[in-house]
C-alpha positions in Angstrom: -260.9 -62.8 -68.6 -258.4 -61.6 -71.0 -255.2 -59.1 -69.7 -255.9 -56.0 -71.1 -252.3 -54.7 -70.2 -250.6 -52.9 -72.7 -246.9 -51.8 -72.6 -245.9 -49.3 -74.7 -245.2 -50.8 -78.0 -248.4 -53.1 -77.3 -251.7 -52.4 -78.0 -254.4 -53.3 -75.0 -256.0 -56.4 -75.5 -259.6 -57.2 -75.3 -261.5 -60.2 -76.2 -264.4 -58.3 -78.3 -263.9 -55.4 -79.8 -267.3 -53.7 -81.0 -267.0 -50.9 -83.5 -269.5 -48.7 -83.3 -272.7 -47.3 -81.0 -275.9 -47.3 -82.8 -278.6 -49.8 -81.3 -277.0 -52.9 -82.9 -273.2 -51.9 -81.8 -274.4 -50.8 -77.9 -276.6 -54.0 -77.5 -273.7 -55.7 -78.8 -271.3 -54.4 -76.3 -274.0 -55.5 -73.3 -274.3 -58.6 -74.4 -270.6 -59.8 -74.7 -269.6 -57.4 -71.3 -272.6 -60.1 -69.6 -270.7 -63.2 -71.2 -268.0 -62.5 -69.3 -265.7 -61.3 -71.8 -263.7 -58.4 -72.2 -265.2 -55.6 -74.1 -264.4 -52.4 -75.7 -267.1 -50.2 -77.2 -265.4 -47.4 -80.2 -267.5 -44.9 -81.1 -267.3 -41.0 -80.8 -269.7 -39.2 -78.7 -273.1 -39.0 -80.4 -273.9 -35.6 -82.2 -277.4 -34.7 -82.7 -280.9 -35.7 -81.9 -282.8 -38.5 -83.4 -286.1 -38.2 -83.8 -286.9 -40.9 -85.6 -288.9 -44.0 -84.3 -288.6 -48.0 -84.9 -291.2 -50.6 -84.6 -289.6 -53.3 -82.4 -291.0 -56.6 -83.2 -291.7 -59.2 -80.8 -288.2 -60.9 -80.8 -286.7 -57.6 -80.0 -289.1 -56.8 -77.8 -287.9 -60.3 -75.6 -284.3 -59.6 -76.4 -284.6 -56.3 -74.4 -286.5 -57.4 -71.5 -284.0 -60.8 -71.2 -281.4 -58.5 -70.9 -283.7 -56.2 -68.1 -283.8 -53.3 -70.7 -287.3 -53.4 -72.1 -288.9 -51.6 -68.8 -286.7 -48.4 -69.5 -287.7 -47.9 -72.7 -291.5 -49.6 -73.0 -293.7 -46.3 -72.0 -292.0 -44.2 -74.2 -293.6 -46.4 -77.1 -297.1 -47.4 -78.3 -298.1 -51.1 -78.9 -298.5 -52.3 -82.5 -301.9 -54.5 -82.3 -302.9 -54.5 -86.1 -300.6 -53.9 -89.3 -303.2 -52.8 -92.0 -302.5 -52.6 -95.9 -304.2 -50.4 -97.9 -304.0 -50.4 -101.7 -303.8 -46.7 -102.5 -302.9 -47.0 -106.3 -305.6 -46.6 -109.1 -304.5 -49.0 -110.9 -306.4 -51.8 -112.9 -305.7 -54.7 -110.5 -306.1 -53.3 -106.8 -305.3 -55.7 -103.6 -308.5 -55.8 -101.2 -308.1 -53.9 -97.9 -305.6 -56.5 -95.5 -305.5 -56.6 -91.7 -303.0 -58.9 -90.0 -304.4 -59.1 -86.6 -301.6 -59.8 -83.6 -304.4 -61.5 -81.6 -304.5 -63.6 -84.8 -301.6 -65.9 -83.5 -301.9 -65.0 -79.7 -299.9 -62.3 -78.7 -301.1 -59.1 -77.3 -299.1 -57.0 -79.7 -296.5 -57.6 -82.5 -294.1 -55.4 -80.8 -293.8 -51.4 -80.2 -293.4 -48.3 -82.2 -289.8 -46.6 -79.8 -288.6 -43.2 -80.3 -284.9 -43.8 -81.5 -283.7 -41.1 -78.5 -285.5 -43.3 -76.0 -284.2 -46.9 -77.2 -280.4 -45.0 -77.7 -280.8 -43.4 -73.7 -281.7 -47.2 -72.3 -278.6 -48.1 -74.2 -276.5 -46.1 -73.5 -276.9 -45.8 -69.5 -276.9 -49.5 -69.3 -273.6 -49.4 -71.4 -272.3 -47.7 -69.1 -273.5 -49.6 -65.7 -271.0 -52.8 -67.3 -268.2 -52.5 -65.5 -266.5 -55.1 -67.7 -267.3 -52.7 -70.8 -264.6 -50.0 -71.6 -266.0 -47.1 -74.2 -263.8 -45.3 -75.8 -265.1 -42.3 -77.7 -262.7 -42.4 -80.9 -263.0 -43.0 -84.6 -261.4 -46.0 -86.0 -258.4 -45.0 -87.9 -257.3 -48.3 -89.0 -258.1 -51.9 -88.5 -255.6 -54.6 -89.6 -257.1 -58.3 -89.2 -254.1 -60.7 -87.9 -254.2 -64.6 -87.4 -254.7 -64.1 -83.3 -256.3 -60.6 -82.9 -257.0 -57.7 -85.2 -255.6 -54.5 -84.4 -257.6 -51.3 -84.4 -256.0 -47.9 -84.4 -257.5 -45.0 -83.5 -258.3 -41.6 -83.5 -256.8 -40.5 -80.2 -253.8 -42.6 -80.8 -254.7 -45.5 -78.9 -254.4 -49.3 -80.0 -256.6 -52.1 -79.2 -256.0 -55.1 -79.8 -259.1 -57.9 -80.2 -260.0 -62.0 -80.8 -263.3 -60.2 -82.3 -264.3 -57.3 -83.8 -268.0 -57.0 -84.3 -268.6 -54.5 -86.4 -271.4 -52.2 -86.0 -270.1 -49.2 -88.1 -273.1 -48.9 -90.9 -273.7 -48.8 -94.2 -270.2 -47.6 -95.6 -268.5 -49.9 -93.0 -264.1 -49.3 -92.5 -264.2 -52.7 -91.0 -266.2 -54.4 -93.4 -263.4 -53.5 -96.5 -260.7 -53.6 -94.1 -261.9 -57.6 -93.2 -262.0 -57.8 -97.6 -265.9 -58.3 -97.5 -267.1 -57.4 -101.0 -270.8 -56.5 -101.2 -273.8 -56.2 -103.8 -275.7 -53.0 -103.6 -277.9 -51.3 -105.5 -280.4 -48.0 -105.2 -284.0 -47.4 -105.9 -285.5 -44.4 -107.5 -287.1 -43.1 -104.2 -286.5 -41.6 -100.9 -288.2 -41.5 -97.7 -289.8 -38.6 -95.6 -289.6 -39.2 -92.1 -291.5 -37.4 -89.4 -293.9 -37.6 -86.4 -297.0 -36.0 -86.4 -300.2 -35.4 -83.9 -303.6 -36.2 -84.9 -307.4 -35.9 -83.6 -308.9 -39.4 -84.6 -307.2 -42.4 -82.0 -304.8 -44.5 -83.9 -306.1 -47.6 -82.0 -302.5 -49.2 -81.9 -303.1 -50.1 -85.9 -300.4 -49.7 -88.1 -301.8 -48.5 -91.6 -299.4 -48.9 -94.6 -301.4 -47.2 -98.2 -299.1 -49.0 -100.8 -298.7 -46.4 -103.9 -297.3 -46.5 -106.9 -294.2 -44.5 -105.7 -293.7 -46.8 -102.2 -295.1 -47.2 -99.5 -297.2 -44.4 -97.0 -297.1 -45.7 -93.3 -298.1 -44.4 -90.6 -297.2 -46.2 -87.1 -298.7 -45.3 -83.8 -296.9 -42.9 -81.2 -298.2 -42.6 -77.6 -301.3 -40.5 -77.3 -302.4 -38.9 -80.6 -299.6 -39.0 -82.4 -298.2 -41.3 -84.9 -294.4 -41.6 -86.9 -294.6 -41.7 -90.4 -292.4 -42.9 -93.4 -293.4 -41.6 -96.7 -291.7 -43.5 -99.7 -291.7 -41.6 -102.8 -289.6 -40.5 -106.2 -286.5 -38.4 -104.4 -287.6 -34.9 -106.0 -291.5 -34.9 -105.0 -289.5 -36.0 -101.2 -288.0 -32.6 -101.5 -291.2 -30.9 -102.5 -292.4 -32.1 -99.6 -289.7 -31.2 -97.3 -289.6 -27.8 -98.1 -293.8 -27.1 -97.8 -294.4 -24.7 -94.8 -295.9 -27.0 -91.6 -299.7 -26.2 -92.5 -299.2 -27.4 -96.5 -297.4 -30.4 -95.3 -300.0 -31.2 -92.7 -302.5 -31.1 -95.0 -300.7 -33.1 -97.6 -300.3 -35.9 -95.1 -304.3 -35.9 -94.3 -305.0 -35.8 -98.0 -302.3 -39.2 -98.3 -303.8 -40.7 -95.4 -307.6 -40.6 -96.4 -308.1 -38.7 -93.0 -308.4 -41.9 -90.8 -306.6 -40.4 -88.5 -308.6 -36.8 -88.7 -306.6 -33.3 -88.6 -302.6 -33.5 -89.1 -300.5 -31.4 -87.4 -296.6 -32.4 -88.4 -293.7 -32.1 -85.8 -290.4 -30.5 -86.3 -287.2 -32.5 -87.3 -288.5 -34.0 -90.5 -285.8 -35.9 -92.8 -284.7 -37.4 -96.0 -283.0 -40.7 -96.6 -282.2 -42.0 -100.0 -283.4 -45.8 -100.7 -281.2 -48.4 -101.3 -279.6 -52.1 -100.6 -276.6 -53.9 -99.7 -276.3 -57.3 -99.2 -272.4 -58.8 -97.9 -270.8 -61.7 -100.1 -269.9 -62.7 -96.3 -270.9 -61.6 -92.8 -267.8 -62.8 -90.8 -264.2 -63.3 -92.2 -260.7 -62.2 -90.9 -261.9 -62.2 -87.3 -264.6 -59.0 -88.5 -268.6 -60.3 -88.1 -271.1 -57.7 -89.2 -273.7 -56.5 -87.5 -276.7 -53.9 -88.7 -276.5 -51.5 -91.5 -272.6 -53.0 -91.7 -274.4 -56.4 -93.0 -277.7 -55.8 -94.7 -279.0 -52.2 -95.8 -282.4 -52.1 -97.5 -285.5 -49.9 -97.7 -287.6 -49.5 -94.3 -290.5 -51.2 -95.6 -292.2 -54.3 -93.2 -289.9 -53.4 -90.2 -287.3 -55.0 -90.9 -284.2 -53.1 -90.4 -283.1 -52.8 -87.3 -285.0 -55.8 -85.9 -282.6 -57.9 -88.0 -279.8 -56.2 -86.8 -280.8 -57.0 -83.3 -280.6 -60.8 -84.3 -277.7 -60.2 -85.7 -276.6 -60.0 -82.5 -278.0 -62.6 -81.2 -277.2 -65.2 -83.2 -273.8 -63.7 -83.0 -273.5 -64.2 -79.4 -275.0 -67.9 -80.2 -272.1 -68.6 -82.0 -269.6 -67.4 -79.8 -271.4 -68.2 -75.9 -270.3 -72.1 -76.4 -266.8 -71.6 -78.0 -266.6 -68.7 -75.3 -267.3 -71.3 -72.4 -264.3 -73.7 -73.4 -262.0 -71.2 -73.6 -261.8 -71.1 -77.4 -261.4 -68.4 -80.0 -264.3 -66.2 -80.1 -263.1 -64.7 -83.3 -262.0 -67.6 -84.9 -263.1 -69.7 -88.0 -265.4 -71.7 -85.9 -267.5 -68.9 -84.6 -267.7 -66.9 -87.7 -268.7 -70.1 -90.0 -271.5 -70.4 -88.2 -272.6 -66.9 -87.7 -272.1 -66.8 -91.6 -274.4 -69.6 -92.4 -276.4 -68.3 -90.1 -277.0 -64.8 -91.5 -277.3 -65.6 -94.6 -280.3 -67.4 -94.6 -282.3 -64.7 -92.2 -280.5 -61.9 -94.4 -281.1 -63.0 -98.2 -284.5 -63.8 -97.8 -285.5 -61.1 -96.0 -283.5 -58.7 -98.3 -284.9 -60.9 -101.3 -288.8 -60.5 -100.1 -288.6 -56.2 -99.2 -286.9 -55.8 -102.6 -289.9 -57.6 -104.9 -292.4 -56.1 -102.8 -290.9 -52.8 -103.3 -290.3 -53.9 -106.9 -293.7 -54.9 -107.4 -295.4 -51.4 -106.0 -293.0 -49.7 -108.9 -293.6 -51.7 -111.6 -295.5 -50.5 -114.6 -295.6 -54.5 -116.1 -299.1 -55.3 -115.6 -297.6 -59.4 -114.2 -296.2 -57.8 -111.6 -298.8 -55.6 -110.2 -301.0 -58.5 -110.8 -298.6 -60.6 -108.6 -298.5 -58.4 -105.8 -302.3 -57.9 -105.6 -302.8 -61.6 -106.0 -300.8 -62.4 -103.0 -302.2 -59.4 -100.5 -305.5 -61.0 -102.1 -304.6 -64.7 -100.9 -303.4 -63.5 -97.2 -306.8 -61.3 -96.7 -308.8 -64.4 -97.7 -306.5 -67.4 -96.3 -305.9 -67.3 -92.8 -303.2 -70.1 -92.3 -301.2 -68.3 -94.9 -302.1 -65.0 -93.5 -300.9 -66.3 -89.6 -297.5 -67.8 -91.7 -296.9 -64.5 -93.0 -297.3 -63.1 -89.4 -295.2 -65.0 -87.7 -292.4 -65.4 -90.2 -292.5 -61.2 -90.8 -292.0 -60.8 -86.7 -288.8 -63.6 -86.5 -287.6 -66.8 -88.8 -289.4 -69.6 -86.1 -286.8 -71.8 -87.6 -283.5 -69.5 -86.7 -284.7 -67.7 -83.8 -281.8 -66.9 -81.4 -281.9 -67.8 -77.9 -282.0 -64.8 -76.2 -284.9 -63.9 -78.7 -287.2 -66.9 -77.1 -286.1 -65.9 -73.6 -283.9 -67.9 -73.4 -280.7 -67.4 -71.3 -277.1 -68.4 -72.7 -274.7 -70.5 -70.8 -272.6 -68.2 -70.0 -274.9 -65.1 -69.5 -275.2 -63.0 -66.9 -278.6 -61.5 -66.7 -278.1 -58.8 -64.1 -277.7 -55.1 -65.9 -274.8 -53.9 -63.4 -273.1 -56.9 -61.9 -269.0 -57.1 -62.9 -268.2 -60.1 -64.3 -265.4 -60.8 -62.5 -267.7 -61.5 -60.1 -268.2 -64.6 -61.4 
């Protein structure tokens, strides 16, 4: 393990440096504390309450419970069992009714609808159980990428000093233009309304997405009867709706929703969130690899978002468990070539596939809507494409990380508490 000793004109050294505690930044910090090396987790103490959800897919879901998390968070969630497409438009070329089936390709569910609080407590506490993990709650000031370590600065006045800095520090990412990352983003002319809701018809575990000519309308099952929903429309009528009394939006959300799911009664603690992308010319240089909204930012359509940033991490720790084990630079060239080529596969053509579906619902050219009901035509009436669509919208079978398969790394230490100098 690296000496973290620091004199007084020295910064402290670590081995991984992780900037930032969402999801993707704490799971990160676990999982390089169990390799053994020597971690430092920089974030500021959260503020706020998060009452947002996120459908974990089936590769997240065996990412958690490898690294004995899933248990702490699993009740708090409902199962996903069928995803269901709905054309809602009225225009002239409709898509049939779709239902992708998770018993369809053998599992019992394609993964769980989490509230964000509950994922971000599991996460947290297990954080700190790593006695190898330091957290530091400070902003990062400054980062300055060297030829051995980079050196952070921050808020408090402290300097670190790290092989690795995994950054995990969003969409506007200081580490990302301090590495000299340049990125290609772009907005759409939506936003989403976000809130959970109780209803009096069961949900069944089926997900039911009404595409509309404005985005998506989907509704995800909760525990109980009570579902999360994300409402994808133009970014003034997502205002209208914000500001409608509890009773009018309830009644609204029925009226969107067909009333499958009977009488609405909407929770407190709704939101708004502007749609847009970003896509990284890189994801590692300058000993910086980015993880979650720091390496991919797109609309939250399919379930994509933070279920990538999850294998962001893992293929991460891919790259570096083997360098790791013979002693080699965990930040170096090596490791961050391969996580590049890595990521940019699983990134671009996920990013690539969200954006012309998304396209395709706002388009007013006739091709495209035709293209779009066409293909949900093909996967309601073919099902080998229909299972290939299932099983490639859960995880890439061809890039799957290990500890997405269950699989253990070389140098990974399973147990949620145990130092690694135990070793």
């Amino acid at each position: 393990m690296t000496d973290t000793s620091a004199t007084p004109t020295e910064p402290e050294r670590f081995d991984v440096a992780v900037v930032g505690a969402g999801p993707a930044g704490m799971t990160a910090a676990i999982v390089f504390a169990r390799l053994g090396l020597s971690t430092v987790l920089v974030a500021p103490e959260p503020a706020g309450r998060d009452a947002r959800t996120t459908a974990l897919l089936a590769g997240s879901v065996e990412m958690l419970r490898t690294l004995g998390l899933w248990d702490a968070v699993s009740a708090e969630g409902a199962p996903l069992k069928v995803m269901r497409i709905i054309d809602g438009t009225r225009r002239l070329i409709r898509a049939p009714l779709v239902e992708f089936s998770s018993a369809e390709i053998g599992l019992e569910a394609f993964g769980a609808n989490i509230p964000n609080e509950a994922l971000n407590a599991a996460l947290r506490a297990a954080a700190g159980a790593e006695k190898s993990l330091t957290q530091v709650p400070a902003f990062l000031e400054a980062l300055e990428p060297g030829e051995v370590r980079a050196t952070l600065t921050l808020s408090n006045g402290q300097r670190l000093a790290a092989r690795l800095v995994v950054a995990a520090d969003g969409r506007n990412s200081p580490c990302r233009a301090a590495a000299g990352i340049e990125v290609r983003s772009w907005s759409y002319p939506q936003s989403a309304l976000v809130l959970n809701f109780g209803h009096t018809v069961a949900h069944r575990f089926v997900s039911t997405e009404f595409h509309t000519e404005t985005g998506p309308f989907t509704m995800v099952p909760l525990p109980g009867l009570r579902s999360s929903l994300v409402c994808i429309v133009r970014p003034e009528e997502a205002e209208r709706l914000y500001g409608l009394a509890d009773d009018e939006l309830s009644a609204e959300i029925e009226r969107r929703g067909q009333s499958i799911l009977g009488k609405v009664t909407v929770e407190p603690d709704r939101q708004i969130y502007p749609m847009s992308g970003m896509v990284p010319k890189a994801f590692g240089r300058a000993r910086v690899a980015l993880v979650g909204e720091a390496a991919h930012v797109f609309p939250p359509i399919g379930a994509q978002g933070l279920n990538l940033g999850l294998r962001d991490v893992a293929a991460l720790a891919d790259a570096v468990a083997g360098v790791a084990r013979l002693g080699g630079d965990v930040g170096g060239p090596e490791v961050l070539g391969a996580y590049d080529r890595n990521r940019q596969v699983d990134v671009r053509s996920r990013t690539t596939a969200v954006d012309l579906l998304n396209r395709t619902l706002l388009s007013d050219f006739l091709p495209a809507q035709g293209l779009h009901g066409f293909g949900l035509y093909l996967a309601s009436r073919l099902g080998g494409l229909r299972r290939m669509m299932m099983r490639e919208g859960i995880a890439p079978t061809m890039r799957l990380p290990k500890l997405m398969r269950g699989g253990k790394l070389d140098t990974f230490d399973l147990h949620p508490s145990r130092d690694a100098s135990d070793n």
